[in-house]
C-alpha positions in Angstrom: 16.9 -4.5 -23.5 16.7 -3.6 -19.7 12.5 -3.0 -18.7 13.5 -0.5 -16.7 15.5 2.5 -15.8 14.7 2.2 -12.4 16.4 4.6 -9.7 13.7 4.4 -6.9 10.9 2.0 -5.8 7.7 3.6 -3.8 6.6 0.9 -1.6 2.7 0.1 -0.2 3.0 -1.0 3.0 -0.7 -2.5 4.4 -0.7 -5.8 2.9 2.3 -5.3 0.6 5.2 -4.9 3.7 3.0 -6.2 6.5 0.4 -8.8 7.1 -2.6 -6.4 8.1 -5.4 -6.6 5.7 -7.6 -8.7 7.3 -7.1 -7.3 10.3 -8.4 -3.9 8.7 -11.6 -5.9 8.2 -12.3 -6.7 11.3 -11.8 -3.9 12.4 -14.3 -1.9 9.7 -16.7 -4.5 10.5 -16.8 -3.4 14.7 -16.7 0.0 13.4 -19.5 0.3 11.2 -22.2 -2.5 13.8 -21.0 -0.2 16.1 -23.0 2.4 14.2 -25.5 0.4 12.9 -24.1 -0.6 9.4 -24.0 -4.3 8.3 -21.8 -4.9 5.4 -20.1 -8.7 4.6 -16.8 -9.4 5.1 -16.7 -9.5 0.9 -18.0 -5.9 0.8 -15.6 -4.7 3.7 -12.8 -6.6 1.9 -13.3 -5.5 -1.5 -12.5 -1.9 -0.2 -9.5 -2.6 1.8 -6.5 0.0 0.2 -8.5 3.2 0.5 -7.8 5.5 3.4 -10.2 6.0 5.0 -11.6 9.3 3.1 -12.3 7.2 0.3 -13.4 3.9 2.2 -16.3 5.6 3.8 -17.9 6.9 0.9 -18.4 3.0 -0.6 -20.5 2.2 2.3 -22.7 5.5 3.7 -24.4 7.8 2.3 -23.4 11.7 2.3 -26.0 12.5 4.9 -24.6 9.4 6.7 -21.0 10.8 6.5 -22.1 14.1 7.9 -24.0 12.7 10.3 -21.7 9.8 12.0 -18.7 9.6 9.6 -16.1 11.8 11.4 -17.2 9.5 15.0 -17.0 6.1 13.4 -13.6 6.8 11.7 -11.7 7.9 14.9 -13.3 4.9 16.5 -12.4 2.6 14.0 -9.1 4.0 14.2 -8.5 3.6 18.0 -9.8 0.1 17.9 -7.5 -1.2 15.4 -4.5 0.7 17.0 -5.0 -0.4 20.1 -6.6 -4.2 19.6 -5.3 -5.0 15.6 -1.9 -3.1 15.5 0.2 -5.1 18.2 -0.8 -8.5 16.1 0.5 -7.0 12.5 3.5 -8.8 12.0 5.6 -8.7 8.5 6.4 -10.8 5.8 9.3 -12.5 5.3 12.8 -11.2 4.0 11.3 -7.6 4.1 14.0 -5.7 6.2 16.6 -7.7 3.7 14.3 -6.6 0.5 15.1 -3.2 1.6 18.9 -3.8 2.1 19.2 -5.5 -1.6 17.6 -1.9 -2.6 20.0 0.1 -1.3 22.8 -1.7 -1.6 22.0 -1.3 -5.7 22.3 2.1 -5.0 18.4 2.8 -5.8 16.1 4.6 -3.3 13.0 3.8 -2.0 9.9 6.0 0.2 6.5 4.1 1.6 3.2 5.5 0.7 0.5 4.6 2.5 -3.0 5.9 2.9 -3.5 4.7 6.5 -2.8 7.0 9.4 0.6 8.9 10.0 1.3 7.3 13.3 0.4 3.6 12.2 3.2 4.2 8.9 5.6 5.2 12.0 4.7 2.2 13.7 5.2 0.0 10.9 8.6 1.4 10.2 9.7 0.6 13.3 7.9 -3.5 13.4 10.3 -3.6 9.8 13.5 -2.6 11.7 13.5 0.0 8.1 13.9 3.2 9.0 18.4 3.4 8.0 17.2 2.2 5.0 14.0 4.4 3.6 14.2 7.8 2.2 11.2 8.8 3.8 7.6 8.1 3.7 4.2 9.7 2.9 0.6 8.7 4.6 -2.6 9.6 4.5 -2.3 12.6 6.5 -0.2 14.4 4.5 -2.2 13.9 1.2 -5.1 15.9 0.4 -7.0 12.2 -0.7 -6.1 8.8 -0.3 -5.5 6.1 -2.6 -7.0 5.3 -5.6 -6.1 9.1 -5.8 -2.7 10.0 -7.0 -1.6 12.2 -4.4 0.0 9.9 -2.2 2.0 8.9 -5.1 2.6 12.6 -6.0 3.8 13.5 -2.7 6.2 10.2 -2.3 7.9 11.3 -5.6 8.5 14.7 -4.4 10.0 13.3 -1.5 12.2 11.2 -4.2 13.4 15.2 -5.5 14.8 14.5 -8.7 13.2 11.2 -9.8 10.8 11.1 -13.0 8.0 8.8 -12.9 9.9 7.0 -15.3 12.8 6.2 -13.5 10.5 4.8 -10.5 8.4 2.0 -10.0 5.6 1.6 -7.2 4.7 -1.5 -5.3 1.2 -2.5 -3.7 -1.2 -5.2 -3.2 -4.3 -3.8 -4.5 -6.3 -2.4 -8.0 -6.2 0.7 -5.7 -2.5 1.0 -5.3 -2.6 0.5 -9.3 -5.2 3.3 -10.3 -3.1 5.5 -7.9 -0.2 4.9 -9.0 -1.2 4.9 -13.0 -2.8 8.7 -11.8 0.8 9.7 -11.2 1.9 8.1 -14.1 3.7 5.2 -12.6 4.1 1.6 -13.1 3.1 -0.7 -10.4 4.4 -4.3 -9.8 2.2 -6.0 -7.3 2.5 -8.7 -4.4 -0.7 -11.2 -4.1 0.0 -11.2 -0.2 -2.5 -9.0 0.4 -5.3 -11.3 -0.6 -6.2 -10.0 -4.4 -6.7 -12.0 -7.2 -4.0 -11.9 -9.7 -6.5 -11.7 -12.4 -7.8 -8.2 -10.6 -4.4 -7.3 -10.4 -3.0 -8.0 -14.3 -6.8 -5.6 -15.2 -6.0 -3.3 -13.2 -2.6 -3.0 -15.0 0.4 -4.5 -12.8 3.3 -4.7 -15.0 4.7 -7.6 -12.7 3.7 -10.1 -10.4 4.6 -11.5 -7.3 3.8 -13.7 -4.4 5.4 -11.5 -1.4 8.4 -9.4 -0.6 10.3 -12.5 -0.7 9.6 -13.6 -4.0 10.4 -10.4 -4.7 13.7 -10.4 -3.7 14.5 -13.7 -5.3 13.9 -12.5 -8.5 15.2 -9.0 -7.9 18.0 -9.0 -10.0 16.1 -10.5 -13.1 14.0 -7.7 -12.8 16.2 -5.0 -12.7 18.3 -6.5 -15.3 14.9 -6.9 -17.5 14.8 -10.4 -17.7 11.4 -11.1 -19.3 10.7 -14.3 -17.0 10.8 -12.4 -14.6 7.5 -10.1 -16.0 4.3 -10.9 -15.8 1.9 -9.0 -18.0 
C-alpha cells in the first residue's frame, strides 16, 4: 500500500536546502551584544527556524521589543546579508533532488520564514528556479514558522493540491508544528543540526540525513516502501 498520494513537496530551505544555520547564530549572537543581550550559543541555537517575529519574543521582553526590537532585527539582518550570506553554500545533490521531482511529474514551492530577498538569493545559490513552482517567505505571511501560515500560503500557491496530497520538508520541531498547523506531514533532514529524537516528538513521518539521502531513497518513498520510513 503506497504511504502516500503525494503530488507536491513544500520544501524548507535554511538548514534543509542550504548550509546556514549556524551561520544564523552567529549572527543573533552580534545582534543581540550589540544591544546588550547575552544569550548562549545553546539558547540562540535552540530557536533557529522562527523568523524572526517569533525569534525575538524567546529572548526580550515585550517592553524590550518595543523598545529596541524593530532596530536589532534590521541590524541583524544587514549583518548576516552582507557578512553570513556570501559563505551559505548548499548541500549536496540539491539542484538534482529538485530535477528527480519534476521529472516524476510532482511539484514543489519553498517556504521559508527568513526574509524575501534572502529566499531569492538562495534560489539563485541552488541554480532552482526552472524547476520550483514558486516560493513563500516570511514577508508574505502574516507570522512565521511554528505558525501555519507559511505553509498555508505555499499550498495556495500549489492551487489545487490538498494537504493530503502534499508533504513538507524541514529541519526543525518548528517546521513540524507548522506544518502539522496546516495539516501537513513533514519528513525531516538532520542537516540542520536537530536531534532526530526532537524530530520523531515533534512528529516527522520520515527521516533523513540531507537532500542527498533523500534522493537516494526517493523512489522507495514514493513507492511506500516501509524501510524507507522512519516513525
Amino acid at each position: 500500500m503506497r504511504l502516500f498520494s503525494l503530488l507536491a513537496f513544500i520544501f524548507d530551505i535554511d538548514g534543509t536546502l542550504v548550509d546556514s544555520n549556524e551561520l544564523h547564530v552567529d549572527s543573533w549572537d552580534r545582534a543581540f551584544r550589540r544591544f546588550g543581550k547575552n544569550f548562549s550559543r545553546e539558547q540562540l541555537r535552540a530557536q533557529i527556524g522562527k523568523g524572526s517575529d517569533q525569534y525575538l519574543p524567546a529572548f526580550l521582553t515585550p517592553e524590550e521589543i518595543k523598545r529596541f526590537g524593530k532596530k536589532l532585527d534590521e541590524y541583524r539582518s544587514e549583518l548576516f546579508r552582507e557578512e553570513y550570506l556570501p559563505k551559505v553554500r548548499p548541500f549536496p545533490k540539491v539542484r538534482e533532488l529538485f530535477q528527480c521531482i519534476r521529472d516524476d511529474n510532482k511539484r514543489s514551492v519553498l517556504a521559508s520564514s527568513g526574509k524575501k530577498a534572502d529566499t531569492e538569493y538562495y534560489i539563485d545559490l541552488l541554480n532552482i528556479g526552472d524547476l520550483i513552482d514558486g516560493f513563500v517567505s516570511g514577508d508574505d505571511a502574516e507570522k512565521s514558522k511554528p505558525a501555519p501560515d507559511i505553509f498555508a500560503s505555499s499550498l495556495k500557491k500549489l492551487g489545487d493540491v490538498s494537504p493530503a496530497d502534499a508533504v513538507t520538508i524541514g529541519d526543525t520541531r518548528f517546521d513540524i508544528e507548522g506544518a502539522k498547523k496546516a495539516d501537513l506531514r513533514t519528513i525531516a533532514f538532520l542537516c540542520g543540526g536537530t536531534a532526530e529524537s526532537v524530530l520523531c516528538r515533534a512528529g516527522a513521518i520520515a527521516i533523513y540525513r540531507d537532500p542527498a539521502d533523500f534522493l537516494a531513497h526517493y523512489r522507495e518513498l514514493v513507492a511506500g516502501t516501509p524501510a524507507a520510513v522512519k516513525t
